[in-house]
matplotlib code that plots the C-alpha trace (Angstrom):
import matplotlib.pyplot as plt

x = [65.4, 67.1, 65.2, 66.0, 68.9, 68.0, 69.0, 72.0, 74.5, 74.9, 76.8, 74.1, 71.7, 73.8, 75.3, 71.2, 70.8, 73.9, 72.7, 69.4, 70.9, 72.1, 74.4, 77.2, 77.5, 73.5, 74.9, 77.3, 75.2, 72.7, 75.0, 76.7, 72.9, 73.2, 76.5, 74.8, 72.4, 75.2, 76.7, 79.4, 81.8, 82.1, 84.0, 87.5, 87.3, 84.4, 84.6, 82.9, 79.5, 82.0, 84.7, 82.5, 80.5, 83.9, 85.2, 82.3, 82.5, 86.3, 85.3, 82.5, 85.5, 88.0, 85.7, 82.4, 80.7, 79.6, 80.7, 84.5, 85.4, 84.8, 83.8, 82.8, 81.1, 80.8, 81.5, 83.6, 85.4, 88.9, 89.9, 91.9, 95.2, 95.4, 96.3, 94.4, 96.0, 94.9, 92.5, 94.9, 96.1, 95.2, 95.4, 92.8, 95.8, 95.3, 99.0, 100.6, 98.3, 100.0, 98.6, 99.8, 100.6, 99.6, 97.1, 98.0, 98.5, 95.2, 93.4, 94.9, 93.6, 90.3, 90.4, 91.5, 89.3, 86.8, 85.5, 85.1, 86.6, 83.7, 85.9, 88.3, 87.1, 87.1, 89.3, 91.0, 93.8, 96.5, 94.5, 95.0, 91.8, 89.0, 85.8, 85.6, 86.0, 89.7, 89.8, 89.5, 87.1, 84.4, 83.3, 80.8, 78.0, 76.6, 74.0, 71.1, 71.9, 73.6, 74.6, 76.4, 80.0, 80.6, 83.2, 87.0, 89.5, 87.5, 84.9, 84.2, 84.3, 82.0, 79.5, 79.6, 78.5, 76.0, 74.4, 74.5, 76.9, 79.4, 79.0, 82.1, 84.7, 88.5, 89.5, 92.6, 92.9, 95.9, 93.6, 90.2, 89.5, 88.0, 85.9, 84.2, 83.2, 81.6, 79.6, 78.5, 77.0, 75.6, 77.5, 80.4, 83.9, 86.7, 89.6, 92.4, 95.4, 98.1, 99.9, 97.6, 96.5, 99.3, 99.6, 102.1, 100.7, 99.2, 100.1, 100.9, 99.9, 101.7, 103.6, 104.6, 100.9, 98.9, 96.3, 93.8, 90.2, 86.8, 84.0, 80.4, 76.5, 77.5, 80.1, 79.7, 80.8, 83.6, 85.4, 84.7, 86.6, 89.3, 90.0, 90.3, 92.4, 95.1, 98.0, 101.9, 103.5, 107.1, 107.0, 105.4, 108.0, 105.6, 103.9, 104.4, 102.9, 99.9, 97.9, 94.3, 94.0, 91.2, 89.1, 86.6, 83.0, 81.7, 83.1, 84.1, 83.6, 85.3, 83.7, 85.7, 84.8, 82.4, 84.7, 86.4, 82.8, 83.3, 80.7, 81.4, 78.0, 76.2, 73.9, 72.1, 75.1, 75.6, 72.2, 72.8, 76.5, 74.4, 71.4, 74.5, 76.0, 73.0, 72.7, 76.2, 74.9, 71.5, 73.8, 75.9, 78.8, 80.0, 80.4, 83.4, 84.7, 88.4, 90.8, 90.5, 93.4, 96.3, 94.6, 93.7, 96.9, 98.5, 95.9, 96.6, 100.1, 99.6, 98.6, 100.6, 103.4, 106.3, 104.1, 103.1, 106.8, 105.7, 103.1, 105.4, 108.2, 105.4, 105.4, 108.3, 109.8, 106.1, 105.6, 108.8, 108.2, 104.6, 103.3, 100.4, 99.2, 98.4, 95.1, 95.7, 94.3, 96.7, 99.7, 99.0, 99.4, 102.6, 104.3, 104.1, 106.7, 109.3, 110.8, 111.1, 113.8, 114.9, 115.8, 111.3, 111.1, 112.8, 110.9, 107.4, 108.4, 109.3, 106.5, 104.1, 106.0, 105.3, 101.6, 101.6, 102.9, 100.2, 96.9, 98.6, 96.5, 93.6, 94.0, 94.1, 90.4, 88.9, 88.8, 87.4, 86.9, 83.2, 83.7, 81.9, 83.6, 83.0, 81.7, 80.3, 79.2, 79.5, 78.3, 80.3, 80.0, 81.1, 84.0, 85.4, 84.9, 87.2, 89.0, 91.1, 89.7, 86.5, 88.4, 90.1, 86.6, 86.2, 89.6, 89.3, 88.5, 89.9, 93.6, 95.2, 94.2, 97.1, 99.8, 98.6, 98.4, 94.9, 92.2, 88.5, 85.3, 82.5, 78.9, 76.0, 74.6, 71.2, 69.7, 69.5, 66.0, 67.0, 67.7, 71.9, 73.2, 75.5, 78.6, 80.0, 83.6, 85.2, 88.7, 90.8, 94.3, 96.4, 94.8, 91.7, 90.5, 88.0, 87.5, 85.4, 83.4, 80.4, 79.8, 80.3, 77.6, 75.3, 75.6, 74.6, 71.6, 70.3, 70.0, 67.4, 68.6, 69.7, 72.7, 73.1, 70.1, 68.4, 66.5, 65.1, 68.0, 68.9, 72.8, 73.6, 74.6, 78.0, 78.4, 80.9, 83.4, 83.2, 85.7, 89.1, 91.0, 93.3, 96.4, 95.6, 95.1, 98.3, 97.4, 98.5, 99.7, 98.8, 100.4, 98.0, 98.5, 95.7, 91.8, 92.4, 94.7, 93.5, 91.1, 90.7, 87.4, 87.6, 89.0, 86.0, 86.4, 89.6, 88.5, 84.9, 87.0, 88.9, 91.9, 94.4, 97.0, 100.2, 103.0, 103.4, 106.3, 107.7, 108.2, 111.6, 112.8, 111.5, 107.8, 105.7, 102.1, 99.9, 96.2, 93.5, 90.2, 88.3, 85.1, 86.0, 89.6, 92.2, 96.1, 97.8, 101.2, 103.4, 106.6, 109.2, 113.3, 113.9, 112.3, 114.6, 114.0, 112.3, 109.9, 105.7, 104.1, 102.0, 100.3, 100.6, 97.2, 96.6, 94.1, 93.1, 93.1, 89.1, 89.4, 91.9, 90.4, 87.6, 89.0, 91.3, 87.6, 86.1, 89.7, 87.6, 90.1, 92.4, 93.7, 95.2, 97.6, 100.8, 104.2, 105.6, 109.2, 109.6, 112.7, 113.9, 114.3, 111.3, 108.6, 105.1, 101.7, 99.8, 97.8, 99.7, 98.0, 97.5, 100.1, 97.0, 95.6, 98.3, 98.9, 96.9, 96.7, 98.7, 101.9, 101.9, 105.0, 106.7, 103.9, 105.4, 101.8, 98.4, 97.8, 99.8, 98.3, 95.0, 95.8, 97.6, 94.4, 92.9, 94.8, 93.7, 90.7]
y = [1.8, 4.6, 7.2, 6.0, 8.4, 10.8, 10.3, 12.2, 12.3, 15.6, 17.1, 19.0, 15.5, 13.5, 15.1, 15.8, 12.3, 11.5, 14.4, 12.5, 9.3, 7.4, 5.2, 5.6, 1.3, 2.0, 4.7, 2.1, -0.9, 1.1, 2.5, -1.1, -1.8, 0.9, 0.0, -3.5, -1.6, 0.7, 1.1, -1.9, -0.4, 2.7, 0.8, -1.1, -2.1, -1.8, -2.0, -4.9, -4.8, -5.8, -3.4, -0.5, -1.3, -1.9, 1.2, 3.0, 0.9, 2.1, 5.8, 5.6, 4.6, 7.0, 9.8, 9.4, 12.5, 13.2, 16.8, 16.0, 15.9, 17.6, 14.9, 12.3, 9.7, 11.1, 8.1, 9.2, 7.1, 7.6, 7.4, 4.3, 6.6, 7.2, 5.3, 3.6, 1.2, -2.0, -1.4, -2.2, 0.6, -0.4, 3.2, 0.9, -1.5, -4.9, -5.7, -2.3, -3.1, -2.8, -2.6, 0.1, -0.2, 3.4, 5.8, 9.1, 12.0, 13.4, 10.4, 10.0, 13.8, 12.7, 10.1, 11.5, 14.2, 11.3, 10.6, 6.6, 5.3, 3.0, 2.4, 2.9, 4.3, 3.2, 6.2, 6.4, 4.2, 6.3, 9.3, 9.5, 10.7, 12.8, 10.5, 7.4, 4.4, 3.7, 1.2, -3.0, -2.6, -1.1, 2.9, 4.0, 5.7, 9.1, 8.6, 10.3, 8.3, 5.2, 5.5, 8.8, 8.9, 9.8, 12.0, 11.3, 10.4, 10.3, 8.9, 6.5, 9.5, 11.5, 8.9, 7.4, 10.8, 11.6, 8.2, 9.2, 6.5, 9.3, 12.7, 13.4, 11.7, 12.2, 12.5, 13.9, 16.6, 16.8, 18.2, 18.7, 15.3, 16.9, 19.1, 17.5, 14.8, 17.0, 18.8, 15.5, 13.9, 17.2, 17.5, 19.9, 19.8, 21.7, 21.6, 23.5, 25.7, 23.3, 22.5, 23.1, 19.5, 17.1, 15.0, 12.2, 8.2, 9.4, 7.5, 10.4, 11.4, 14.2, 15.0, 18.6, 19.9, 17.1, 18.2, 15.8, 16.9, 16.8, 15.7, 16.8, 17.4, 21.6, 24.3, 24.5, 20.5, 20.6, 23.6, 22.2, 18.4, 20.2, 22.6, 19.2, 17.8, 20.5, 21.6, 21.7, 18.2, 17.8, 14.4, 16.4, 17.7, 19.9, 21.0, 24.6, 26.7, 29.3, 31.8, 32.6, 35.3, 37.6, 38.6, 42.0, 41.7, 42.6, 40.1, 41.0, 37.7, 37.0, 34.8, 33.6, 36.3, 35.2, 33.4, 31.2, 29.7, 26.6, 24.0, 21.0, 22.0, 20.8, 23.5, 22.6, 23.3, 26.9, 27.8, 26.6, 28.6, 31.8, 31.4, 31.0, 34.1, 35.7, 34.1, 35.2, 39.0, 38.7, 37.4, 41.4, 40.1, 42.4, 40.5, 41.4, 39.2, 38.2, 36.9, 32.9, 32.0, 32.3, 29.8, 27.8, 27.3, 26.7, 24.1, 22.1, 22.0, 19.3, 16.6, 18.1, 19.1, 17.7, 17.3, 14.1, 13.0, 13.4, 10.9, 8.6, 8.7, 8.4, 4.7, 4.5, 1.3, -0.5, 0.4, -0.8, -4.3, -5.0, -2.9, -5.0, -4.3, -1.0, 0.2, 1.0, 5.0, 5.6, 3.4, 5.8, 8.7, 8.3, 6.6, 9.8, 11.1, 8.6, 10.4, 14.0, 15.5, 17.3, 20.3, 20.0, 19.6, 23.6, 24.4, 23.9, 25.5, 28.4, 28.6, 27.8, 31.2, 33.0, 32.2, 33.0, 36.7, 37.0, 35.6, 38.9, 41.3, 39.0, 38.5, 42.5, 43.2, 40.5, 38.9, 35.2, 33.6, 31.3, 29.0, 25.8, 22.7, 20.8, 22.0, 18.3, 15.3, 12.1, 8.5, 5.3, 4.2, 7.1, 7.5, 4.1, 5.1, 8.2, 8.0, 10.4, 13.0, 13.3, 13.2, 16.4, 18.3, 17.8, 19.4, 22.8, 24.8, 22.8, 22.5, 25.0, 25.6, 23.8, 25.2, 28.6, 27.6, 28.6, 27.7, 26.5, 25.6, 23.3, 23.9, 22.0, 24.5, 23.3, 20.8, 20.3, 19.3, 15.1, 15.3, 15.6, 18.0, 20.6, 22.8, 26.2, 26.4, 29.5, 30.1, 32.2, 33.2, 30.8, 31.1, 32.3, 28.7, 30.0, 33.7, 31.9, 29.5, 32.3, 33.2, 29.5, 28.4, 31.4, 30.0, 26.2, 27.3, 29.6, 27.4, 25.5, 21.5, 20.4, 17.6, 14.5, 12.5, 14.8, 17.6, 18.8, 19.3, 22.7, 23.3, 25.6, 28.9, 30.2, 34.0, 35.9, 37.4, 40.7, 43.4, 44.2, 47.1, 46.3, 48.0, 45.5, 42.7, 40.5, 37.0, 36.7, 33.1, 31.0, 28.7, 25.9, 22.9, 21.5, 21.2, 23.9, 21.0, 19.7, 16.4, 17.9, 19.1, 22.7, 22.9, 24.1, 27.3, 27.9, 26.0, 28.4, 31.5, 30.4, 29.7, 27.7, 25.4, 26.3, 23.2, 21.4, 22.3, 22.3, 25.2, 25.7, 23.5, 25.7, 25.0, 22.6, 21.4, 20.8, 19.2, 21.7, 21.1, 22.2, 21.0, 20.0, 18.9, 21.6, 21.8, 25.1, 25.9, 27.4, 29.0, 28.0, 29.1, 25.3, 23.2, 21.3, 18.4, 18.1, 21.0, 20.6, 19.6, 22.5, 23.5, 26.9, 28.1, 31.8, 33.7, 37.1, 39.7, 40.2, 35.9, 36.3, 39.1, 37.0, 34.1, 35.8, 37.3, 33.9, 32.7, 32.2, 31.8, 30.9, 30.7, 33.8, 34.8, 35.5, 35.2, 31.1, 30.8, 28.0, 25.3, 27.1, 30.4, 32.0, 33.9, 33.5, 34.7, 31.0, 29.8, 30.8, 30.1, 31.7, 30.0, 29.7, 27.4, 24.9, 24.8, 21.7, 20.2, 17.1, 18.2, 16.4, 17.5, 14.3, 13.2, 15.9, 17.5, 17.2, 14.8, 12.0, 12.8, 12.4, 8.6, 7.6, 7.9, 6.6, 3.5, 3.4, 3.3]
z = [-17.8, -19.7, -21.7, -25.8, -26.8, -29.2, -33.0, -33.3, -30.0, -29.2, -25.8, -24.0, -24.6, -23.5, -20.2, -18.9, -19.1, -16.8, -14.6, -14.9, -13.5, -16.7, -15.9, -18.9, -19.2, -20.7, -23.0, -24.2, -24.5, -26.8, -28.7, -29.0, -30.3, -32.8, -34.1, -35.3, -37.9, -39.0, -42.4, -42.7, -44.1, -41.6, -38.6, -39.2, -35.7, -33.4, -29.9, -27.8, -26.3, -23.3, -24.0, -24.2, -20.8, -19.2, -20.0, -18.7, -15.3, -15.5, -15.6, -13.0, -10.8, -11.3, -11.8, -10.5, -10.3, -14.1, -13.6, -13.0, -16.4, -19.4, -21.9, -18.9, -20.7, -23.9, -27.2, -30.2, -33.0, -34.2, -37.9, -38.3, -39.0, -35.5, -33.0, -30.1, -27.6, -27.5, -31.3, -35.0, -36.8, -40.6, -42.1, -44.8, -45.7, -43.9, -44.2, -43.2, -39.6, -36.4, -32.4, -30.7, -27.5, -26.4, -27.7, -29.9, -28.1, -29.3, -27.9, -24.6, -23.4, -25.2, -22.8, -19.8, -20.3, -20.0, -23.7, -24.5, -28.0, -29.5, -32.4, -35.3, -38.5, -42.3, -44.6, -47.9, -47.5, -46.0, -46.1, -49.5, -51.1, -50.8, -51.8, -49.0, -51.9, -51.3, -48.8, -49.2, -46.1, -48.2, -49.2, -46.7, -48.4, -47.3, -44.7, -46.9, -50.1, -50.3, -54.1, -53.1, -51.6, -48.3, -48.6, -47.1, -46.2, -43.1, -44.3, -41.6, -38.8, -40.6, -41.0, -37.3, -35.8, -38.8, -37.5, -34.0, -33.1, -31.6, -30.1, -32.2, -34.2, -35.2, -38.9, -39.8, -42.7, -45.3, -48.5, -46.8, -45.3, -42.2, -44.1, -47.5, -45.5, -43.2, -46.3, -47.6, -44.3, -42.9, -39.9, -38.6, -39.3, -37.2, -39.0, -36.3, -37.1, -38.1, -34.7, -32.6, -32.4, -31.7, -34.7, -32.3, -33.2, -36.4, -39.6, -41.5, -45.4, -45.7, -42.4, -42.5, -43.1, -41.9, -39.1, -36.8, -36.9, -35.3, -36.6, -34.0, -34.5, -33.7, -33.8, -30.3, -29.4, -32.0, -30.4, -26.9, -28.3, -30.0, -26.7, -24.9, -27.9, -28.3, -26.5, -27.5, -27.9, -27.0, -29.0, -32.4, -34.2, -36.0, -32.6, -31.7, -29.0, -30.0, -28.7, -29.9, -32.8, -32.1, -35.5, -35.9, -33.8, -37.2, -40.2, -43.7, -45.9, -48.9, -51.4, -54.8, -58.0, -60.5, -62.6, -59.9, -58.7, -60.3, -59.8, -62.4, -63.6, -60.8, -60.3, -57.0, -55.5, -57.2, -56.5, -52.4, -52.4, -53.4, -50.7, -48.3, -49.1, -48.6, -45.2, -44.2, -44.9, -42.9, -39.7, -40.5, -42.7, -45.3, -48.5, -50.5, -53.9, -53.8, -56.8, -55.8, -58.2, -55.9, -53.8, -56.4, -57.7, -54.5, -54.1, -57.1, -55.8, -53.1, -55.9, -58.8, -57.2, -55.0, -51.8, -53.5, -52.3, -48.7, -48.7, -50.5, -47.5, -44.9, -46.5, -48.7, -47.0, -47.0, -50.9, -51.8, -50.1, -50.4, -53.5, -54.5, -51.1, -51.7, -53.4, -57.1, -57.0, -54.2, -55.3, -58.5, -56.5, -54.8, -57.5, -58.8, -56.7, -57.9, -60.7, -58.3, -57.4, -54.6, -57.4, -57.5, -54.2, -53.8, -56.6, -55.6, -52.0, -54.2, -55.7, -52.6, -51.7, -54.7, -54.1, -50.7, -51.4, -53.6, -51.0, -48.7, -50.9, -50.8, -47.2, -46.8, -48.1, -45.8, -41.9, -43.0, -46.3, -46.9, -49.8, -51.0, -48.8, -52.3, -55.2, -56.4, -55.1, -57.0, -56.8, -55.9, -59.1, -61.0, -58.3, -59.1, -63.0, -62.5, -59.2, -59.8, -61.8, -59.8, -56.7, -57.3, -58.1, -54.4, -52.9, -55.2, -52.5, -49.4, -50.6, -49.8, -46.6, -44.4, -47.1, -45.6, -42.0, -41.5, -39.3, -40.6, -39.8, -42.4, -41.4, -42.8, -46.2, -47.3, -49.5, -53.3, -54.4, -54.4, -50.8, -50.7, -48.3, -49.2, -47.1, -46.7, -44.9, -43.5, -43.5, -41.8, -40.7, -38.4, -34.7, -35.6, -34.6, -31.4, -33.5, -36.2, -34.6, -33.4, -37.1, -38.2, -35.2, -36.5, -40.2, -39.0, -36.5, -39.1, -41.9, -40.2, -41.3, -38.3, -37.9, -39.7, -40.3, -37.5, -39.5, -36.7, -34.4, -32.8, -32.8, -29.6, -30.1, -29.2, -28.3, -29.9, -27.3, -26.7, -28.7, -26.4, -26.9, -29.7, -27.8, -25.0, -26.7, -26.2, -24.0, -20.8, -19.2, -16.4, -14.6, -12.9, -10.6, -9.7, -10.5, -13.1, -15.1, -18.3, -17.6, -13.9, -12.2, -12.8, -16.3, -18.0, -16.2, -18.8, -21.8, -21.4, -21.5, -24.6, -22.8, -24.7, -23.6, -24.0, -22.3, -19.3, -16.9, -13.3, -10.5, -9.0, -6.3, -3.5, -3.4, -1.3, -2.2, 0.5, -0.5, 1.1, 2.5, -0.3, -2.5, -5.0, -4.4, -5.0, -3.9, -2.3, -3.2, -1.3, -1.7, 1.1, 0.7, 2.6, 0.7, -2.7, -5.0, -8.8, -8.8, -8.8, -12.3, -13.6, -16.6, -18.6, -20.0, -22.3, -22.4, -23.5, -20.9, -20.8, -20.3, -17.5, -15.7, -15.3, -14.3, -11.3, -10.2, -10.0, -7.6, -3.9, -0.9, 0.4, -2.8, -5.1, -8.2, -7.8, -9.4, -9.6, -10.5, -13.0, -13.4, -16.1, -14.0, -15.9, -13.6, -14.4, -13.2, -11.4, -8.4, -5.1, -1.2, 2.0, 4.5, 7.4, 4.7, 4.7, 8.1, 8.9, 5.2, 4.2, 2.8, -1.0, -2.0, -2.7, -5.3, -7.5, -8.9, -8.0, -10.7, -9.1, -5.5, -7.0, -9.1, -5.5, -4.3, -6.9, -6.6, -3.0, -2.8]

ax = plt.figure().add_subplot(projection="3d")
ax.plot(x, y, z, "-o")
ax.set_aspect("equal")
plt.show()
């Protein structure tokens, strides 16, 4: 009989139970059990008592050695603006549903990577909102008090691992949707680097600055599902290809003047923003003010300004045939945008431009910013009283974030004295995604509240990298092709070192791939001038030169680095092998990649 699973789903808990002998089908039939007493209006869709067991049957057979994968067994829920194959796609609106035949990118390398979908998520009907009450499927409540909203768009997301129904959830965030309802259900809330995170079989909001998110108990298992999650996306025209952004070992920390601390009068929160501040300068951070008003104002700009447009072409087509089905706050909202112009539409990039000169001298004086994720938290009632008015209260400090391209991180911030939970977010330049996630981890395990409803859990720590030589400091790529691939066995020994993915593509025509006698599993490629056809599959990985130096240590034989020419002529440092190691190996060369030698057998067995 399994040992009960503990009250919020965390990684490290749940991967010594499969060490232990937990069978993932118990996982899932408990958490099926949990799902019962949840809040009703979290889930859109739920999966099956019989889904979820057969999905864990499914993973026991194509991987079953709990260590294989990186997120092997581990549940999480999807926001119901993403798609799952097989599960609707509402995006809240019962007649805008469609079923997908095939997942988001984001979910599929979830999935392969070994994490099980439980479910799709309640949200502000197309993602439009920040408080959780816009959707005809219900308002989830904040897991600590009922009357209180649960923050959204992702409401549902936020609320499912708060509940410890998911070691982590996907939200998406267009205003702060992965963030505030982070703050309001005391859990964590990794909002990436716009296009880091392929955004491909996402209903989108507001396309060009839309971004998926990750909702987890810690620091530690958001970055860990978000290295999984990201990678370049051919198919996402808003993809690009990034490299890691180191910051300072030592942090300076802007916080907003005095007169840009604006707090609706609630003063709990006021009072919990300042003990935080003075937290961030106990863990060495050197607190400097900064003018918030740039960044204000380029907030307000995503509501009052022409970006409202954008949200009304991601459903212009749906509005204009079935307006009555579309919840009267949002239809609100993007009628808006009917009488704009495209003479707005330049002026409101201009002025996002204007603003953006202006955040440089901000920038200058500081590495990170730490800023209230909402400065107020309201109750259903008063939401639906004032849906719009009190919905912008909670995007003041979260708005302007994907205008700017940055990265950011919401921790859990403390208590008021009625038992809500409040939430600090950093901010920082674009890339800085795994650079702020030791400070942010510091800030959560120091304020001593734990995760969700757990008080008493212990986020992990996460230790910040070591300082490089600045003049050295430029990433260096990787070419893989085999148990170093993203999903595979050996992964982890990238993802660990903060490598990032960068795209997936093939090696000249004149290399063979031979499958070695090696535990675990691992291919050997080998130049030969004879051999011609489409190339092997491989994967490009960065990492910083301290990361790779590392990594090349760790290489045992018969394998080494060496230089791999690529289809498109380009030369790049990847996994080479001795020729006395392929001498008696089965040549794999017509599979094309190790990953299709591997499902071939697979399919075999």
């Amino acid at each position: 009989m399994m040992t009960d699973l503990p009250t919020i789903l965390d990684f490290a808990s749940l991967k010594a139970l499969y060490h232990a002998g937990t069978k993932p089908s118990e996982v899932m039939n408990t958490i099926a059990d949990r799902m019962k007493g949840c809040d009703p209006a979290a889930f859109i869709h739920k999966a099956s008592r019989a889904e979820l067991i057969a999905e864990a049957e499914a993973l026991i057979t194509r991987a079953p050695d709990p260590s294989s994968l990186p997120l092997w067994g581990l549940p999480f829920a999807v926001k119901d603006n993403i798609d799952v194959a097989g599960m609707p796609t509402t995006a809240a609106c019962p007649d805008f549903a469609y079923l997908p035949e095939t997942d988001a990118t984001v979910v599929a390398r979830l999935r392969a990577a070994g994490a099980i979908v439980i479910g799709k998520t309640n949200l502000d009907q197309f993602a439009t909102g920040l408080n959780g009450t816009r959707s005809p499927y219900g308002a989830p409540r904040c897991v600590f008090d009922a009357a209180y909203v649960s923050g959204g768009s992702s409401s549902g997301s936020a609320v499912a691992v708060a509940s410890g129904l998911a070691t982590f959830a996907l939200g998406t965030d267009t205003a702060g949707s992965g963030r505030v309802p982070a703050a309001f259900n005391n859990i964590v809330g990794i909002k990436p680097s716009p296009g880091r995170v392929s955004t491909s079989g996402v209903v989108p909001a507001c396309r060009s600055i839309d971004v998926v998110t990750v909702f987890a108990a810690s620091v530690a298992d958001g970055i860990a599902a978000r290295q999984v999650a990201e990678g370049f996306d051919p198919t996402d025209a808003y993809a690009r290809r990034f490299a890691e952004t180191p910051l300072p070992s030592s942090l300076t920390i802007g916080v907003p003047s005095a007169e840009e601390r604006e707090f609706y009068g609630n003063e709990a929160y006021r009072a919990l923003y300042e003990t935080a501040i003075e937290r961030a300068a106990s863990l060495g951070a050197r607190i400097v003010e900064f003018d918030y008003r740039p960044f204000r104002q380029a907030a307000s700009l995503l509501y009052e300004g022409p970006w409202v447009a954008e949200r009304l072409a991601a459903i212009e087509g749906f509005h204009a045939e079935t307006p009555d089905s579309i919840d009267p706050a949002v239809r609100t909202i993007i009628e808006g945008a009917q009488g704009m112009s495209a003479v707005d539409a330049f002026r409101g990039a201009y002025r996002l431009e204007a603003l953006r000169r202006e955040t440089d001298a901000e920038w200058a004086k500081v590495d990170a910013l730490m800023l209230p994720t909402s400065p107020d938290i309201q109750t259903v009632e008063a939401m639906r009283a004032d849906p719009l008015a009190l919905n912008a209260r909670f995007g003041r400090f979260t708005n302007f974030a994907n205008f700017f391209g940055c990265a950011a991180i919401a921790v859990p911030a403390g208590f008021t004295a009625t038992g809500l939970p409040f939430g600090v977010q950093l901010v920082a330049p674009r890339d800085t995604d795994d650079a702020l996630a030791a400070f942010a981890s510091a800030l959560h395990e120091t304020v001593g509240i734990g995760s969700g409803l757990d008080r008493r859990f212990s986020p992990p720590s996460i230790t910040a990298p070591p300082p490089e030589d600045t003049a050295q400091t430029a990433a260096i790529e990787i070419a893989v092709v085999g148990a170093h691939l993203s999903g595979m066995a050996l992964n982890h020994e990238l993802t660990t070192r903060g490598a990032t993915f960068v795209e997936e593509a093939r090696t000249a025509p004149h290399y063979r791939l031979f499958a070695l006698a090696t535990t675990p599993p691992k291919p050997g490629l080998l130049a030969d001038p004879t051999a011609s056809g489409e190339g092997i599959a491989l994967e490009i990985w960065s990492m910083s030169p301290t990361a790779f130096a590392s990594f090349v240590a760790a290489i045992p034989a018969p394998l080494g680095i060496g230089k791999i020419t690529l289809s498109d002529g380009r030369a790049i440092s990847g996994f080479i092998c001795e020729y006395e190691a392929t001498r008696n190996a089965e040549d794999i060369t017509h599979f094309g990649g190790w990953r299709a030698y591997r499902h071939s057998r697979t399919v075999a067995a």
